[in-house]
Each structure stands twice: as C-alpha cells, then as structure tokens.
Backbone as CSV, one residue per row, in Angstrom:
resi,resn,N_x,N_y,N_z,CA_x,CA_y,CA_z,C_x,C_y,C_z
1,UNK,79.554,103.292,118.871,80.470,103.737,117.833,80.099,103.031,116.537
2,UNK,80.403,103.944,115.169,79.841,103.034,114.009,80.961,102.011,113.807
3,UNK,80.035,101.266,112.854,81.260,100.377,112.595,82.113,100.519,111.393
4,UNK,81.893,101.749,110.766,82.853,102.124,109.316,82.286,103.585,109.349
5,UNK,83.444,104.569,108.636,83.462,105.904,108.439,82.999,105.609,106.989
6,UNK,81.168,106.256,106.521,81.119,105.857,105.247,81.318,107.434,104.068
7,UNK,81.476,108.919,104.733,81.752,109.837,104.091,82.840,110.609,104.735
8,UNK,83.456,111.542,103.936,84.502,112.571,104.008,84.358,113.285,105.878
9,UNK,82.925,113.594,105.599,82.120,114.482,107.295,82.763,113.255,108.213
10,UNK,82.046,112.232,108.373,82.485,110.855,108.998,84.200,111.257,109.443
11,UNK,84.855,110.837,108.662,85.793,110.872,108.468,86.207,112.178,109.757
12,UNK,85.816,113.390,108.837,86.404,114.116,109.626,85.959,114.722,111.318
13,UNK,85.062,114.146,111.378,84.667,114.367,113.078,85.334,112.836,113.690
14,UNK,85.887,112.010,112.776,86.130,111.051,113.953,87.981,111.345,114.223
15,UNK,87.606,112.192,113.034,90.019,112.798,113.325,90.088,114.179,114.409
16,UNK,88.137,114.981,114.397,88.534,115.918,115.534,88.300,115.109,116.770
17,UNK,87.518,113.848,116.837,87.302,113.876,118.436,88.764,112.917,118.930
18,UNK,89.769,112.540,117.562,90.793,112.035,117.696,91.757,112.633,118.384
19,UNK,91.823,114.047,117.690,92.731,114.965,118.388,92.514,115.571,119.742
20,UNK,90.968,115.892,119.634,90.773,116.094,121.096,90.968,115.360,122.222
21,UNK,90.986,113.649,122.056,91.327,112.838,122.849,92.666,113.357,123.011
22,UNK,93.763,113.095,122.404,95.319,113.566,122.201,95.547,114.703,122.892
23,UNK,94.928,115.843,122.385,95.345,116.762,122.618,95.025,117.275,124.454
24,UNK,93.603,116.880,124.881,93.582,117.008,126.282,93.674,115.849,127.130
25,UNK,94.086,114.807,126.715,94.593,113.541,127.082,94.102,113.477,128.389
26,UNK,92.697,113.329,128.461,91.210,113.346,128.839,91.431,111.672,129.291
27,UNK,90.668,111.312,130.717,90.843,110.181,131.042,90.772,108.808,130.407
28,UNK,91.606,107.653,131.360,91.823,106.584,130.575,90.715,105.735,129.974
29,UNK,89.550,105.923,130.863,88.299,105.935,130.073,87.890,105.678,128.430
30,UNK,88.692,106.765,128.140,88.804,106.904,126.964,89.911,106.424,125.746
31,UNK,90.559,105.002,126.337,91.070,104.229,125.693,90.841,103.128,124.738
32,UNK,89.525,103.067,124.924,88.996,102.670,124.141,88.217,102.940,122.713
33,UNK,87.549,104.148,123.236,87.126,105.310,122.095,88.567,105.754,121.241
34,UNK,89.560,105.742,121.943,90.637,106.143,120.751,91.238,105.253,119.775
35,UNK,91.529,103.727,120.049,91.612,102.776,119.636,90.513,102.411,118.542
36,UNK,89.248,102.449,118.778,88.189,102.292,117.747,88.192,103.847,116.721
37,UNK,88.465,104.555,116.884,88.628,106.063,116.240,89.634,105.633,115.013
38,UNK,91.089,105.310,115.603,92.410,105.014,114.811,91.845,103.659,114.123
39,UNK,90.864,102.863,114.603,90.716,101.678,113.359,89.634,102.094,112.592
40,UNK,88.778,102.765,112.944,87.748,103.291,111.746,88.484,103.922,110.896
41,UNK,89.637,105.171,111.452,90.221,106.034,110.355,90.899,105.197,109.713
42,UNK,91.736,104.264,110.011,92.593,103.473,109.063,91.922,103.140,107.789
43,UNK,90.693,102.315,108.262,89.867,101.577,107.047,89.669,102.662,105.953
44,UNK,89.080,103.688,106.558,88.821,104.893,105.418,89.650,104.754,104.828
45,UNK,90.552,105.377,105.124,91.771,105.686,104.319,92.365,104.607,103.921
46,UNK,92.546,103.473,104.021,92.647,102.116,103.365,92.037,102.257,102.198
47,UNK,90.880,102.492,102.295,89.554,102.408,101.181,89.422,103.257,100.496
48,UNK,90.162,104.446,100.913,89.458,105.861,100.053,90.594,106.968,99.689
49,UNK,91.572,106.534,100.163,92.673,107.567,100.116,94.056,106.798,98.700
C-alpha cells in the first residue's frame, strides 16, 4: 500500500476500493487494507480539501 494519496485519481480509487470493502463486507482479512485506505484518505483531504 502507498504511503500517501499524491493525486485526485489516487484519491479516488482508494474511496472505490473503500466502498467496495463496505459495501461487500468481504472478509476480515481485509481489516487492515480498510484502516490504511481511511488513513491515506484522511491525509488527502487534510492536505488538499
């Protein structure tokens, strides 16, 4: 996983594979990938919004 969302694209594939986690609430596996998703998006938008 990167370690910062550095464009808009960035940004927005890491809010679809966000939702897709959410939305098919796809194994726990994947608790981790969602957690690093919600802190990359934060920073963006910390930074850019």
């Amino acid at each position: 996983m990167k370690k910062r969302l550095e464009t808009e694209e960035e940004y927005r594939e890491a809010l679809r594979r966000f939702l897709e986690i959410i939305e098919n609430q796809l194994e726990s596996d994947n608790e981790e990938e969602l957690e690093e998703l919600i802190r990359l998006m934060e920073i963006y938008e910390y930074e850019n919004c």
